[in-house]
N, C-alpha and C positions, 0 to 999 in steps of 0.2 A: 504494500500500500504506500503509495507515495504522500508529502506532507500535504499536498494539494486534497486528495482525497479523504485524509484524516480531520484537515477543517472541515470541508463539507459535510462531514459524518457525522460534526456534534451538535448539541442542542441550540438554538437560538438563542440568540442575547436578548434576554428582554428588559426593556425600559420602562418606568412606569412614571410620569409626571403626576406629579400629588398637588393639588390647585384646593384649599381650605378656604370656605367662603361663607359670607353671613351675609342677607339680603342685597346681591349685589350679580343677580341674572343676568343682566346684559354684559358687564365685562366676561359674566363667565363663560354664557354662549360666544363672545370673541373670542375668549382665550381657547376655550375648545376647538372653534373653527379652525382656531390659528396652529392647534396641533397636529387638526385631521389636514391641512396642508403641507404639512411636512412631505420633502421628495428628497432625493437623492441620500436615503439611510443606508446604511452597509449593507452588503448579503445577509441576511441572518439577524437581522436588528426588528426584534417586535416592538412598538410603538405601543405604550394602553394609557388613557388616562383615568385615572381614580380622582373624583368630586368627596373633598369632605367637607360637607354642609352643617352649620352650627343652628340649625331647626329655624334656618331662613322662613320670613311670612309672604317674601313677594313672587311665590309660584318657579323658585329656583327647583324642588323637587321634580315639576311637572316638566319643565321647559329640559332639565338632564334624562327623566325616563324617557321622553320622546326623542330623544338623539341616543339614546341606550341603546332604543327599539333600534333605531336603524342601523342592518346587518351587512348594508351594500357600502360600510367602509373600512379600509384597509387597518383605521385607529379608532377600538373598541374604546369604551367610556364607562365606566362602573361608577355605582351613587353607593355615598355611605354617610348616614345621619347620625 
């Protein structure tokens, strides 16, 4: 096996950006967007973001489950209250 084929063999590096937020939805739907645009990441580089929300009241839970839902992108989005 050469070195080439032994990097390709191992598990994916994954990164996970942690964005902690208290009523403040629209920077954080920015700041999300701005991750699900990330391009040109390594071979092997998994992208996730985690939302930690401190029991936000201006509808930051609803506006992260709905970008959760959607599964057509490459930078998955996980909510934690």
């Amino acid at each position: 096996m050469s070195i080439e084929d032994s990097t390709t063999a191992q598990a994916p590096c994954r990164v996970a950006a942690v964005v902690v937020t208290y009523n403040r939805r629209e920077l954080l739907m920015e700041c999300i967007e701005g991750l699900r645009g990330q391009e040109g990441l390594a071979p092997g580089v998994a992208l996730e973001g985690r939302v930690i929300d401190n029991a936000s009241t201006d509808g930051t839970a609803e506006a992260v489950a709905a970008l959760a839902a959607d599964s057509g992108t490459a930078v998955p989005v996980r909510y934690c209250s």
